[in-house]
C-alpha positions as CSV (number, residue, x, y, z in Angstrom):
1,X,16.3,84.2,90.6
2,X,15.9,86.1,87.4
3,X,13.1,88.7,87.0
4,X,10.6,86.3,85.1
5,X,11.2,83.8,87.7
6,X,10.1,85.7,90.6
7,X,7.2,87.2,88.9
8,X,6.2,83.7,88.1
9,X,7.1,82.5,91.4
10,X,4.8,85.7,93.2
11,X,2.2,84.7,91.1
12,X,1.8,81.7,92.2
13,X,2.3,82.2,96.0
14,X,-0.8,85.0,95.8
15,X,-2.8,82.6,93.7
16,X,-2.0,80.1,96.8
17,X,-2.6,82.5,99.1
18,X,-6.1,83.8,97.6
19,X,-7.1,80.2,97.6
20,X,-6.3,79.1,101.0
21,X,-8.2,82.5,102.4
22,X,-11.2,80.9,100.6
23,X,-11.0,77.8,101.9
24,X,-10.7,78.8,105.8
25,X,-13.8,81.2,105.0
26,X,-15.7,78.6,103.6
27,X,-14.9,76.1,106.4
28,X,-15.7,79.1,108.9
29,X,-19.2,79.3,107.1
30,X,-19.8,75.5,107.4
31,X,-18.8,75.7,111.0
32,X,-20.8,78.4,111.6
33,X,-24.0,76.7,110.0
34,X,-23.2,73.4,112.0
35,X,-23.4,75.7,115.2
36,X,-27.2,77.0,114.2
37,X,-26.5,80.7,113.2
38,X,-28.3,82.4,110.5
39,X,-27.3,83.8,106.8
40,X,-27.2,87.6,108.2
41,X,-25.4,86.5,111.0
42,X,-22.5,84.5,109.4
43,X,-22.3,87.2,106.8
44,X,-21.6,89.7,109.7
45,X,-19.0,87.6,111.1
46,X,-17.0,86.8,108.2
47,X,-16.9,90.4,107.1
48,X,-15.4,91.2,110.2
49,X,-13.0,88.4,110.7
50,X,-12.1,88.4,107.2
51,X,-12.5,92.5,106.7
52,X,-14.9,91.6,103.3
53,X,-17.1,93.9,101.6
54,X,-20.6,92.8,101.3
55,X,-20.8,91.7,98.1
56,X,-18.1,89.2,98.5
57,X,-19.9,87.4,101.9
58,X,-22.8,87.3,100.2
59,X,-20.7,85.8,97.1
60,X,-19.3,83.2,100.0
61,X,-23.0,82.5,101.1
62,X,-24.2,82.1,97.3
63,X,-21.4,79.9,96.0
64,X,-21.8,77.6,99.1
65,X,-25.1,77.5,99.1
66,X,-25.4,76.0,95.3
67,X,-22.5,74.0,96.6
């Protein structure tokens, strides 16, 4: 593969990769709802599981909660 092929190519794996995380995090938060726990709670869990900073499980809470 040439240069601009592979940077292409990586591009599009992370992009994949960044949108699959998303996608198991919000099914973890739907899950986790289903089962009865709490905002603060869910936000603690998927900032361990999923080593995210507070702003971003709250982001996760926000967008799914408009959703």
């Amino acid at each position: 593969m040439c240069n601009l092929s592979l940077a292409i190519y990586n591009e599009g794996f992370d992009e994949g990769i960044c949108k699959g995380l998303s996608h198991g995090i919000t099914g973890a938060i739907v899950l986790l709802r289903k089962n009865g726990f709490d905002n603060p709670a869910i936000m603690e869990m998927i900032m361990d599981q999923y080593q995210l900073t507070l702003e971003e499980a709250q982001n996760y809470l926000l967008i799914l909660k408009a959703g």
